[in-house]
PASE-616000 format. One line per field, with one value per residue (C-alpha): residue number from 1; x, y, z. Coordinates in nm, 2 decimals. Example, Ala and Ser with C-alpha at 12.3 -4.5 7.8 and 13.67 -1.06 7.14 Angstrom:
BEGIN
nr [1, 2]
X [1.23, 1.37]
Y [-0.45, -0.11]
Z [0.78, 0.71]
This chain:
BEGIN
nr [1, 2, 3, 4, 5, 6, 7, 8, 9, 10, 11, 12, 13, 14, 15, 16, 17, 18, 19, 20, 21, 22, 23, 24, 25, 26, 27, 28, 29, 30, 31, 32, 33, 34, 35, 36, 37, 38]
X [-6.51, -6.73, -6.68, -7.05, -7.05, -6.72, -6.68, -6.93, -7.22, -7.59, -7.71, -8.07, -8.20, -8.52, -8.68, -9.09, -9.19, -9.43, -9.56, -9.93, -10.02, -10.19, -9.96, -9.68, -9.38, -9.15, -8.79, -8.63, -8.25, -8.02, -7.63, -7.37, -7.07, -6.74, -6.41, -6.24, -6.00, -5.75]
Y [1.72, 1.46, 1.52, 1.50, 1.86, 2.00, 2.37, 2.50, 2.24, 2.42, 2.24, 2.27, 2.29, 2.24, 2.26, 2.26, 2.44, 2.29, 1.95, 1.92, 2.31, 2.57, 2.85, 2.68, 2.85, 2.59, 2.71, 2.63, 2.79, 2.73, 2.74, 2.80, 2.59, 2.74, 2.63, 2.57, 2.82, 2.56]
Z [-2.21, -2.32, -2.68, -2.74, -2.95, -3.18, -3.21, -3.46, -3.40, -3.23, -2.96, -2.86, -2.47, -2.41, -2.07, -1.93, -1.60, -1.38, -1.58, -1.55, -1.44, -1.60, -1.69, -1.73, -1.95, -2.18, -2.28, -2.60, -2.62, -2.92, -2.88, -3.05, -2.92, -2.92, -2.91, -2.53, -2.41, -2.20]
């Protein structure tokens, strides 16, 4: 929508539970983006 990312390009999400407490789990997930279906 945004044209941020173009089919074919890995996008990278990162995310941290809990900042600051022990235990804690932090997510990295890697995408593939694919091309829309409109």
């Amino acid at each position: 929508e945004q044209g941020i990312a173009a089919p074919g390009d890995h996008v990278i999400l990162t995310r941290g539970d809990h900042m600051n407490a022990h235990g804690g789990t932090n997510t990295l997930k890697i995408l593939a983006v694919e091309a829309s279906h409109e």
